[in-house]
C-alpha positions, -999 to +999 in steps of 0.1 A: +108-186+387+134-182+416+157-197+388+148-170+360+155-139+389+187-153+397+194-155+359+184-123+345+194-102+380+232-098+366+218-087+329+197-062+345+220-044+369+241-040+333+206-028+315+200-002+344+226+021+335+225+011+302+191+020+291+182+055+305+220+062+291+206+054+257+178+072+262+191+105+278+209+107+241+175+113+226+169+147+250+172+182+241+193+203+264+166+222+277+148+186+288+169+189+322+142+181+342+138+147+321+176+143+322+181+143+355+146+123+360+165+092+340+196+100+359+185+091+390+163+062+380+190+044+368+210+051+401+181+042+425+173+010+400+208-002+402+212+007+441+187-018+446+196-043+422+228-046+434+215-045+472+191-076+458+219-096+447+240-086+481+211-102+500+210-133+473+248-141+479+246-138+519+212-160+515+238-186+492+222-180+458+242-178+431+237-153+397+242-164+367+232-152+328+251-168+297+249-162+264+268-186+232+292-160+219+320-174+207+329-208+203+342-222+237+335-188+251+298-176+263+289-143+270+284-146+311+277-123+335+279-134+376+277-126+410+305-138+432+322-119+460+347-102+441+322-088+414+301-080+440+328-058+462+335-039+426+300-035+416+290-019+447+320+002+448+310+014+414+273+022+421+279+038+451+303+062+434+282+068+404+252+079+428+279+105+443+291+115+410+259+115+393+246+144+419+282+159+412+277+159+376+244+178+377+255+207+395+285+207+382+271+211+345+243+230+358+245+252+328+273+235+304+265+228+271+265+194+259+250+176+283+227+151+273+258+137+254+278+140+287+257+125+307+242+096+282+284+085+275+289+087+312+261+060+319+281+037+295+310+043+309+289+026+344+278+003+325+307-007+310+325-010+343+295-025+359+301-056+326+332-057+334+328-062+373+302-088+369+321-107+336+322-142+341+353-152+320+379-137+302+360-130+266+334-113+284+359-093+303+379-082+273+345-073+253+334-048+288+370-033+287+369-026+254+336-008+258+345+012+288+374+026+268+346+038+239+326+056+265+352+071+282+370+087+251+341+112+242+340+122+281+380+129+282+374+152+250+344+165+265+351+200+261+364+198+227+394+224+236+428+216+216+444+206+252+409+182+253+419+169+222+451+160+221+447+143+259+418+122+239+442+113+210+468+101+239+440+082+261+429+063+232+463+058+219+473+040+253+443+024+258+436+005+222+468-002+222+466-020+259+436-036+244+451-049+218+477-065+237+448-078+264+430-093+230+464-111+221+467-126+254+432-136+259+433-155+222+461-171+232+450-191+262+420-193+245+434-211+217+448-238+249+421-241+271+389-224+256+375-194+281+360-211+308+345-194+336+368-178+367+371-198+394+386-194+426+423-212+419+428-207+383+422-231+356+453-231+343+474-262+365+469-290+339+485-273+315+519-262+337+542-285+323+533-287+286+525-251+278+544-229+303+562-207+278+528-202+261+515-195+296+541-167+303+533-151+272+499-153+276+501-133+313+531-109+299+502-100+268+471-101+295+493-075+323+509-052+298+470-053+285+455-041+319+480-023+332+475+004+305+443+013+324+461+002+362+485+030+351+514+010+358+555+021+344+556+032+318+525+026+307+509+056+326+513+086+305+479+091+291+466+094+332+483+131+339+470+142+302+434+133+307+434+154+337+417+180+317+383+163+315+358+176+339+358+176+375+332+146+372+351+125+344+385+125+366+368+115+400+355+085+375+388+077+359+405+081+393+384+063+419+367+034+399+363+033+361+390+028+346+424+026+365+407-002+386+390-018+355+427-023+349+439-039+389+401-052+391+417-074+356+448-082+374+432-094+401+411-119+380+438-128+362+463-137+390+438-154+415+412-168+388+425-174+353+462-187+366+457-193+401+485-184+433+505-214+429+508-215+389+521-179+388+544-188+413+556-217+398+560-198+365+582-171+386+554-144+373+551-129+405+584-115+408+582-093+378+544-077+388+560-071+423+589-053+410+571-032+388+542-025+408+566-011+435+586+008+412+554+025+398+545+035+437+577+052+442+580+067+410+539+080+411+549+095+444+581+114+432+564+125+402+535+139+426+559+157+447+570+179+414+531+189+402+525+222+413+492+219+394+463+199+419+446+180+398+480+166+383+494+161+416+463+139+425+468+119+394+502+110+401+493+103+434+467+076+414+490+063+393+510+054+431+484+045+449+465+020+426+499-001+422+495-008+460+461-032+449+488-047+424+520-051+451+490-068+472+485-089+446+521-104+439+530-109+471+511-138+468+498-140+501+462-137+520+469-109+545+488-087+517+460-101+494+433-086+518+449-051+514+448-048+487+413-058+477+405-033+506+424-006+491+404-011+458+377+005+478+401+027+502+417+042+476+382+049+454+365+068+479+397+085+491+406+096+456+367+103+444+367+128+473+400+148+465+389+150+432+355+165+445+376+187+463+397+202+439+365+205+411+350+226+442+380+244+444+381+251+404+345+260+402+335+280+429+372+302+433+388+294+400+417+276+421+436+257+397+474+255+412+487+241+447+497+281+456+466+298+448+449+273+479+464+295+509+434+298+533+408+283+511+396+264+540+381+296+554+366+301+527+351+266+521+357+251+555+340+215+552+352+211+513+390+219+528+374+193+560+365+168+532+399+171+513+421+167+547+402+134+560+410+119+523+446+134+519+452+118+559+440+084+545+463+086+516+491+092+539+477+062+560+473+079+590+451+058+614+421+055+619+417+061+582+408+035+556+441+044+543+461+032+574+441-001+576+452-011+541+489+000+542+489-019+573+476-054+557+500-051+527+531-045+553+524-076+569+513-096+543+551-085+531+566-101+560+544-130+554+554-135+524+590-132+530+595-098+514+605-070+541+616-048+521+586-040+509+580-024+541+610-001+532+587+006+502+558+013+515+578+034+542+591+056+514+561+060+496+542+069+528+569+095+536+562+109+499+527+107+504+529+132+535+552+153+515+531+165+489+496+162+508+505+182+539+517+215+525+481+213+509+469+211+541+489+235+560+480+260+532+447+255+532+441+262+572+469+278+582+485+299+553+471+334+550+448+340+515+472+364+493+438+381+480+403+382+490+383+353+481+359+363+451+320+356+456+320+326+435+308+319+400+270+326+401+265+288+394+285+273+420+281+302+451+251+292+465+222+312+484+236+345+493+264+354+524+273+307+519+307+304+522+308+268+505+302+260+469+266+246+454+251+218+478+248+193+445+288+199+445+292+196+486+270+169+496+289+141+475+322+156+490+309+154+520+292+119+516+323+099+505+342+116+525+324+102+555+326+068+538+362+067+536+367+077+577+340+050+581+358+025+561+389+029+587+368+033+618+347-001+614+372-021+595+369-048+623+331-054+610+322-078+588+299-056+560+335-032+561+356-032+526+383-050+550+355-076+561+347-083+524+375-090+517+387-113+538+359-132+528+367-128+489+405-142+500+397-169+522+379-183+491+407-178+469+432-194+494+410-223+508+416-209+544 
């Protein structure tokens, strides 16, 4: 019996999202009550799914469901530490963003297909979190990249359109490149499970060039979706998806489906001391620190906010790759704790600038002067994230950037720190005139009442509470993140644990 829970746990936390998604496609639009009913079932189902399997890993079970797929390649799904730290991530946000959603869409059209696509797109990341080799992996990413389209072209405007044809371009054609990669060390080795070390070292002196190909194929693949140069143009474009959709795209769907595959294939498809032996390393770290300084100079230009906050994405997420190829545990702690850093940061600016849009029609960085009197805990919300960004301490912000500069110097690279200096220096330049317009910059006109959705109960200065609360809740996360790092349940905690695995420390 214990056997068959452990088995079927991973299946169902897939199947929890899954199924009321499936089903809120079969509702009229005026069935909101029912909509929102399944919404929240799935959410509180998976919440405690994923808090069962917590509690099975700390008690040293392990989760496991397999399925013959392919030949040498099952269809498995698992719990481990890593899966674990991106599941929860991933649940926790879609809770947020499913509250978001609802007021946010209050009276939009369209939204049983909104909402049924967007728990695919969870469910799809929630596969691809829990995969337990690479064929299952590449058949979750391809998924999440068929949910996500109809969401990015959600509002079926020619600007929505054309952003789709651009996602979809980038991203089938990353898959494709993923698919070649995965066949090809399938074609060596089979697709046995990850394991903490790789399973690639027999195979180091007979097959290297056929190993470097493979991992060229597999990162050019993923880092599509990481956003990594130059293979990050579809990000800024997609921008004009809903409020909900970007804080999805930004903070855990897809951009880390795309470092969440890195990091699998680095630490357990090749292992550290393969990919150093095959010099891989050196290429990810240069390009993963060229895409942070570039992300942040292309950030400094946008005078648009949502565009500025997807540049700053397309910098930011690199830093869980430069963690990465540094190749060592402190800098690999960083940047497994910026996964989570950098999602609840990010999910909350983009709260912020959807409350902004909704509630004032403020689209562009000049049209924010005094909005935080106005909205004086959304402007609150969007300063503690834009502080962590810069990595001002104690925010979760400053505890990864500070793991990843000494894991640099562990690792022999110091000028790293140089890079991480310049990007932080960016990072304050285009987050703190935000700021300093938003408190201290006087409003140009007066503030109109709000959209009749989004104003709330009469003489409220804020926007809708379904629209505030998740602001303010992940918000709150992402202070907490910095505050208790030192704890052992923090993002930081977990991931020490998830490295000293990997490393044998």
């Amino acid at each position: 019996m214990i056997a068959n829970w452990t088995n079927l746990l991973p299946l169902g936390i897939v199947l929890s999202s899954l199924l009321p998604g499936l089903l809120i496609f079969t509702l009229r639009e005026e069935q909101t009550r029912l909509r929102i009913a399944l919404n929240l079932f799935g959410v509180m189902l998976k919440l405690g799914l994923v808090g069962l399997m917590l509690w099975g890993v700390a008690q040293g079970l392990e989760f496991r469901f397999s399925l013959p797929f392919l030949p040498g390649g099952d269809l498995v799904l698992q719990g481990d530490a890593l899966s674990l730290q991106f599941v929860s991530l991933s649940t926790v946000l879609w809770l947020a963003t499913t509250i978001y959603a609802i007021g946010y869409l209050e009276d939009a059209p369209l939204r049983s297909r909104f909402f049924g696509y967007f728990s695919l797109c969870v469910s799809a990341t929630v596969g691809l979190a829990l995969a337990g080799n690479l064929v299952t992996f590449l058949l979750f990413y391809e998924l999440l990249t068929l949910a996500t389209f109809p969401l990015v072209v959600h509002r079926g405007t020619p600007q929505a359109l054309r952003a789709g044809r651009i996602y979809l371009t980038y991203t089938l054609g990353g898959g494709a490149l993923l698919l070649m990669g995965v066949a090809l060390l399938h074609s060596l080795t089979g697709s046995p499970e990850f394991s903490a070390g790789g399973y690639l070292q027999p195979l180091l002196e007979t097959r290297s060039v056929s190993l470097i190909l493979a991992f060229a194929l597999m990162i050019a693949g993923l880092g599509v979706k990481a956003a990594l140069l130059p293979l990050h143009g579809w990000l800024p474009q997609a921008m004009v998806a809903p409020a909900p959709v970007s804080a999805l795209l930004h903070a855990v769907a897809v951009v880390k489906a795309g470092a969440f595959g890195i990091v699998r294939v680095v630490y357990d498809v090749y292992g550290v001391e393969p990919v150093q032996a095959l010099g891989l390393h050196l290429p990810l770290l240069a390009l993963a620190a060229a895409t942070i300084i570039y992300g942040s100079l292309k950030a400094l230009q946008q005078q648009e906010l949502k565009k500025r906050l997807a540049y700053s994405t397309v910098s930011q997420v690199s830093y869980i790759t430069l963690g990465v190829a540094l190749m060592g545990p402190i800098a690999a702690v960083g940047a497994l704790a910026h996964l989570v850093h950098q999602g609840l940061m990010k999910v909350t600016l983009f709260y912020c600038a959807g409350n902004f849009a909704e509630t004032l029609g403020v689209h562009r960085i000049r049209e924010m002067d005094g909005i935080g009197q106005r909205m004086p805990l959304t402007m609150t919300a969007f300063t503690l994230a834009a502080l962590g960004m810069i990595g001002v301490p104690p925010t979760a912000g400053f505890i990864s950037k500070w793991y990843l500069g000494l894991g640099a110097l562990e690792s022999g690279w110091p000028i790293i720190l140089l890079v991480l200096v310049i990007s932080g220096l960016l990072n304050a330049a285009y987050f703190l005139p935000l700021i300093y317009r938003g408190w201290f910059a006087a409003p140009k006109t007066e503030w109109p009442a709000g959209k009749a959705a989004h104003a709330g109960r009469p003489g409220w200065r804020e926007t809708h509470w379904m629209l505030l609360a998740p602001t303010l809740f992940t918000a709150v996360l992402a202070l907490l993140a910095g505050i208790l790092a030192g704890t052992g349940f923090s993002p930081l905690g977990w991931s020490e644990l998830i490295i000293n695995r990997e490393f044998g420390l």
